[in-house]
KEVOVO-897958 format. One record per residue: residue number from 1; residue in three letters; chain; x, y, z of N, C-alpha, C, O in turn. Coordinates in nm, 3 decimals. Layout:
! KEVOVO-897958
NODE|num|residuo|cadena|nc1|nc2|nc3|cac1|cac2|cac3|cc1|cc2|cc3|oc1|oc2|oc3
NODE|NUM|ALA|A|X|Y|Z|X|Y|Z|X|Y|Z|X|Y|Z
...
//
This chain:
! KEVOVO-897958
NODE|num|residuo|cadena|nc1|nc2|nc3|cac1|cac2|cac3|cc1|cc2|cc3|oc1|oc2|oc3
NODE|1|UNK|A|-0.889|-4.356|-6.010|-0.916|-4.323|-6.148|-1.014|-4.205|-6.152|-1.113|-4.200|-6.080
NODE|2|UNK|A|-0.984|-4.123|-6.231|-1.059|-3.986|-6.303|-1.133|-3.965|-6.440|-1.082|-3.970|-6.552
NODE|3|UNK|A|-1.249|-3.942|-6.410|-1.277|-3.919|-6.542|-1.319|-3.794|-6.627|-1.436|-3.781|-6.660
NODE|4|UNK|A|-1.221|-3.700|-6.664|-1.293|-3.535|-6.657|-1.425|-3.500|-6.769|-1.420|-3.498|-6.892
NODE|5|UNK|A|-1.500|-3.483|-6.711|-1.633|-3.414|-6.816|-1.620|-3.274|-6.777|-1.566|-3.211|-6.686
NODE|6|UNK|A|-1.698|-3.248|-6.890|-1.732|-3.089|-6.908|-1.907|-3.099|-6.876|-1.985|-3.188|-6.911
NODE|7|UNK|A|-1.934|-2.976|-6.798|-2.115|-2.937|-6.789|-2.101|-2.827|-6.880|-2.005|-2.754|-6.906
NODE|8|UNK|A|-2.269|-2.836|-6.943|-2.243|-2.740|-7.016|-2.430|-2.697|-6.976|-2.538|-2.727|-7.027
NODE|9|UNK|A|-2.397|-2.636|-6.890|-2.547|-2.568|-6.801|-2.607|-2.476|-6.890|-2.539|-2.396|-6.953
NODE|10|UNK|A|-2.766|-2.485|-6.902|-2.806|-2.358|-6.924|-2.836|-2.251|-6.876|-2.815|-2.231|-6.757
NODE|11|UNK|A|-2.888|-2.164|-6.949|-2.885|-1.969|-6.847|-2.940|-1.994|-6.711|-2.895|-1.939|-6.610
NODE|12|UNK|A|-3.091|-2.121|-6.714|-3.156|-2.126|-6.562|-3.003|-2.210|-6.500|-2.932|-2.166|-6.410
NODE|13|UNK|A|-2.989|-2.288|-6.545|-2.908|-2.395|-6.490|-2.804|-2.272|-6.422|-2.835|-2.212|-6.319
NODE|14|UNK|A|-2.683|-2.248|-6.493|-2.606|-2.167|-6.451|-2.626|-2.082|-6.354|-2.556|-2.064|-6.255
NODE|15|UNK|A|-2.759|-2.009|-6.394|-2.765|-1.890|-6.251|-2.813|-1.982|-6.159|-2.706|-2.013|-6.107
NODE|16|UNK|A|-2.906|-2.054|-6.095|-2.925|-2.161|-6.008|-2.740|-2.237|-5.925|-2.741|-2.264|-5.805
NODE|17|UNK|A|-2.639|-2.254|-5.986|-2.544|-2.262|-5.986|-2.464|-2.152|-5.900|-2.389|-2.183|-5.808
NODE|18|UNK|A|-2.483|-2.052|-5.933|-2.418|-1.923|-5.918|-2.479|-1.903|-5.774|-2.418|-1.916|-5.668
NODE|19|UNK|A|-2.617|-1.870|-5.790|-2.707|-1.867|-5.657|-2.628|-1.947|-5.568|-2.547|-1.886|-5.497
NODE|20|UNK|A|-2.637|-2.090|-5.557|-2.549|-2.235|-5.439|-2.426|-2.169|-5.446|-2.390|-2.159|-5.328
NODE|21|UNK|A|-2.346|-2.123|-5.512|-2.170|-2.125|-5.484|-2.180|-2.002|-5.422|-2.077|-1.968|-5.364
NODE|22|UNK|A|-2.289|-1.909|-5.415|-2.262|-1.760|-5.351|-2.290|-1.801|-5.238|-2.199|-1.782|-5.157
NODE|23|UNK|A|-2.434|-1.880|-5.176|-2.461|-1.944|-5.095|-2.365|-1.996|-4.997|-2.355|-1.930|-4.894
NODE|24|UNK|A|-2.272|-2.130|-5.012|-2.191|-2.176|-4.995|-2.084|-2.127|-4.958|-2.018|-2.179|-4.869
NODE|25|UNK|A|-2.043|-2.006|-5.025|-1.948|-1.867|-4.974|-1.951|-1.845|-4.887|-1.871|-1.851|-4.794
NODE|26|UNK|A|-2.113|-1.796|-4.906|-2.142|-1.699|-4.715|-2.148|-1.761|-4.659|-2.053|-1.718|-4.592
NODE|27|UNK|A|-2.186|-1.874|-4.590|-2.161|-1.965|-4.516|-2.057|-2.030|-4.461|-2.043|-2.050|-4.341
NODE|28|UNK|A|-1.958|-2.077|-4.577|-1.836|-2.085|-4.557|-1.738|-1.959|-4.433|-1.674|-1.972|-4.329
NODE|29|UNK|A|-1.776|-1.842|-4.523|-1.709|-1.729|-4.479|-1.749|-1.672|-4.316|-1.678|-1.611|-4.236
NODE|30|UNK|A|-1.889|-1.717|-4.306|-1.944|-1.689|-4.177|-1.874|-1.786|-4.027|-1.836|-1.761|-3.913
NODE|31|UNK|A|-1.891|-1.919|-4.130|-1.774|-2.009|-3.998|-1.658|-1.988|-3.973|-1.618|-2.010|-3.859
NODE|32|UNK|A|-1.547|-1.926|-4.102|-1.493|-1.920|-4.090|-1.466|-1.815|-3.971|-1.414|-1.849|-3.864
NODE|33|UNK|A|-1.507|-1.685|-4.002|-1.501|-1.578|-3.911|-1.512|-1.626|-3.743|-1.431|-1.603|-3.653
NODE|34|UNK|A|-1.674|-1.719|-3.735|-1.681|-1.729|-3.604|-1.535|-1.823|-3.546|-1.492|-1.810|-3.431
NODE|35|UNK|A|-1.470|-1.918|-3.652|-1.347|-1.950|-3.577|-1.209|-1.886|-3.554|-1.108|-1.931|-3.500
NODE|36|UNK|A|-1.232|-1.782|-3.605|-1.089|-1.682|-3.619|-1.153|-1.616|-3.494|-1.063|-1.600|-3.411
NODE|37|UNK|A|-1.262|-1.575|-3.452|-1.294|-1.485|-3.390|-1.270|-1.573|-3.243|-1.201|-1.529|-3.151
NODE|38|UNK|A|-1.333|-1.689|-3.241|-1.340|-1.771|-3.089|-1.177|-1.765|-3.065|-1.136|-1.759|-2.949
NODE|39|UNK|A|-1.067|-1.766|-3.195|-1.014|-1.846|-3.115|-0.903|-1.704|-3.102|-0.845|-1.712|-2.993
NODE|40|UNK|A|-0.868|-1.604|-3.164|-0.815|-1.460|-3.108|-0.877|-1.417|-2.958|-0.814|-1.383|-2.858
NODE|41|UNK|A|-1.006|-1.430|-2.974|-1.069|-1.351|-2.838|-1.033|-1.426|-2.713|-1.000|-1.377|-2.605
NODE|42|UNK|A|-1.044|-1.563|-2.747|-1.063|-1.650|-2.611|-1.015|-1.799|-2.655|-1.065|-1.899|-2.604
NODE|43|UNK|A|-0.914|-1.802|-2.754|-0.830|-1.916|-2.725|-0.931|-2.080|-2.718|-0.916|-2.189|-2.662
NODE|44|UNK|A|-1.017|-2.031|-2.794|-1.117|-2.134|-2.778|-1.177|-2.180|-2.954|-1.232|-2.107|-3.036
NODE|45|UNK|A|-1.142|-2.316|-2.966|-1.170|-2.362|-3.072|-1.313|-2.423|-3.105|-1.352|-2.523|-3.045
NODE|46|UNK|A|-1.395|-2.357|-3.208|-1.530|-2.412|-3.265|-1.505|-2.538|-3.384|-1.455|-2.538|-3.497
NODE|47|UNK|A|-1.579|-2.662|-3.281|-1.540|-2.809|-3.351|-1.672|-2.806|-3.451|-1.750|-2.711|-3.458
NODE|48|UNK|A|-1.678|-2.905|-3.513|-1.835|-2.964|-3.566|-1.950|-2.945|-3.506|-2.037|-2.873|-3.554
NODE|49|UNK|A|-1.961|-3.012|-3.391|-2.080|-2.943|-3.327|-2.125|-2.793|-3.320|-2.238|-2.754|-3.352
NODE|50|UNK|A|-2.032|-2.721|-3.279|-2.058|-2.557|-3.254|-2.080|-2.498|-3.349|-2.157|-2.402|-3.348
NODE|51|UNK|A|-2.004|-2.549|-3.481|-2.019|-2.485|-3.615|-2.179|-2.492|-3.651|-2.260|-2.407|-3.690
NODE|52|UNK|A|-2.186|-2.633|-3.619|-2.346|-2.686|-3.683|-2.475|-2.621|-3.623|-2.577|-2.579|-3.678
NODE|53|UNK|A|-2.438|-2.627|-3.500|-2.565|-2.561|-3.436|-2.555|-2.408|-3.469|-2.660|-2.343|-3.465
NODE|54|UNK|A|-2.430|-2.342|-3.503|-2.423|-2.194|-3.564|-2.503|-2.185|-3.654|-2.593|-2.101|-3.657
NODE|55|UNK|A|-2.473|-2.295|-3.765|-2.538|-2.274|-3.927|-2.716|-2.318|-3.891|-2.807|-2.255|-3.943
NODE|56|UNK|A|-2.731|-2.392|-3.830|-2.876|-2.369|-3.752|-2.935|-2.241|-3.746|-3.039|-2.198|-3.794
NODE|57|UNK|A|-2.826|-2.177|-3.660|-2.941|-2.018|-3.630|-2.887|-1.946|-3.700|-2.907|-1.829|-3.667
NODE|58|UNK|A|-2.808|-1.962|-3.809|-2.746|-1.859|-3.926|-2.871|-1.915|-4.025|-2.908|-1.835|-4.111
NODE|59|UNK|A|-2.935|-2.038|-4.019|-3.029|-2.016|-4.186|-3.145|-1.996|-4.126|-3.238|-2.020|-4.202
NODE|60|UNK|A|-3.193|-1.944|-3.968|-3.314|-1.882|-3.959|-3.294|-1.688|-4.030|-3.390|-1.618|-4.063
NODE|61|UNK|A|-3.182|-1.655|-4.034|-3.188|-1.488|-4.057|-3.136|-1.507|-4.162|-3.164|-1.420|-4.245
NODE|62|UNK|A|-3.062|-1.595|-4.200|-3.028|-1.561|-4.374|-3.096|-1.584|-4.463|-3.062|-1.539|-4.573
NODE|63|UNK|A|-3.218|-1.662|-4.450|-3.319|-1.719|-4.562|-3.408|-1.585|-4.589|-3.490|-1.515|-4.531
NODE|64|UNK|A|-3.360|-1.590|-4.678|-3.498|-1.385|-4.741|-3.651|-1.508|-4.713|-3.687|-1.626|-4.707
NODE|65|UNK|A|-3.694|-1.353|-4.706|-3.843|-1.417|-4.720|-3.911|-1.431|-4.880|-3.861|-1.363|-4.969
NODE|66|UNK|A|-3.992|-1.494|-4.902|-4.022|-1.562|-5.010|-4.084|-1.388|-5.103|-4.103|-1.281|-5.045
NODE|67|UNK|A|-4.097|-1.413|-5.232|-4.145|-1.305|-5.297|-4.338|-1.278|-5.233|-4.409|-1.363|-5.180
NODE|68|UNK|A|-4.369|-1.154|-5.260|-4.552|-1.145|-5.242|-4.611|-1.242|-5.325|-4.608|-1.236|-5.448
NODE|69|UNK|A|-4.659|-1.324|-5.266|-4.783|-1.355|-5.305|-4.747|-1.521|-5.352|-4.809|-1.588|-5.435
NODE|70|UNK|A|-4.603|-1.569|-5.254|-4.569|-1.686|-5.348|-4.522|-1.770|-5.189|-4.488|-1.676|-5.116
NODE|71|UNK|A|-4.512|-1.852|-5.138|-4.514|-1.952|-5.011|-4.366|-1.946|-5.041|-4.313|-1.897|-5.140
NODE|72|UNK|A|-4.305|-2.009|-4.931|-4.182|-2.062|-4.948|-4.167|-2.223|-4.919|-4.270|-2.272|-4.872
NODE|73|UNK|A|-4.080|-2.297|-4.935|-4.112|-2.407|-4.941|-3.942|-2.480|-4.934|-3.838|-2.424|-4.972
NODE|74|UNK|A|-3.955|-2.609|-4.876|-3.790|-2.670|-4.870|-3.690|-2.660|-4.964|-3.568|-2.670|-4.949
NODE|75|UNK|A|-3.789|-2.627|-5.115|-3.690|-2.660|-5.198|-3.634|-2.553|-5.249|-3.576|-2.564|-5.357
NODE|76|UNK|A|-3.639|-2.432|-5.186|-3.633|-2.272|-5.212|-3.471|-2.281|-5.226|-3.419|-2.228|-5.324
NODE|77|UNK|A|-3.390|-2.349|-5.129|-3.279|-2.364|-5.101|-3.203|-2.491|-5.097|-3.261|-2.600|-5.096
NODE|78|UNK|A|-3.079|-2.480|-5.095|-2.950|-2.602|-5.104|-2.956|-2.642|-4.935|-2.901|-2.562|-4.859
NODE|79|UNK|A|-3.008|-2.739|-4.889|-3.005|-2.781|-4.765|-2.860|-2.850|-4.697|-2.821|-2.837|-4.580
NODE|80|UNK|A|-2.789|-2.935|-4.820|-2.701|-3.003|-4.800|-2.579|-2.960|-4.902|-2.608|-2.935|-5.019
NODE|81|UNK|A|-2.498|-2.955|-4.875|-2.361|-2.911|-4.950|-2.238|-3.012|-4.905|-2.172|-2.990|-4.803
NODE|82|UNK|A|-2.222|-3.088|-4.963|-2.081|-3.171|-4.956|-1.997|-3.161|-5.013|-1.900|-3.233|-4.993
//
């Protein structure tokens, strides 16, 4: 059973929104690549594990650094995406 609702986000809400699904993109798009790439070059398939430990050292260089004069902190970002 389904039940369809509508969100009806505001301007923060929405762009906060926008921010995670662009997020989620690049990320997406980045695994994807590294598995097109493993498996053209060298016939070699990236499972769960390989992916995971990728997105490991993909959110040490993708996380910008925080604005001047402001800390960064866990909740800067979407940690979990299901």
């Amino acid at each position: 059973m389904t039940i369809p609702y509508r969100l009806y986000p505001t301007d923060a809400q929405a762009a906060e929104l926008s921010r995670t699904f662009g997020c989620v993109r690049k990320v997406y798009n980045l695994a994807l690549e590294a598995r097109t790439d493993a498996w053209k070059s060298r016939r070699e398939r990236v499972g769960y594990n390989a992916a995971s430990a990728m997105l490991t050292a993909w959110g040490h260089r993708l996380v910008p650094a925080p604005p001047a004069g402001r800390q960064a902190f866990n909740g800067d970002g979407v940690s979990v995406v299901a």
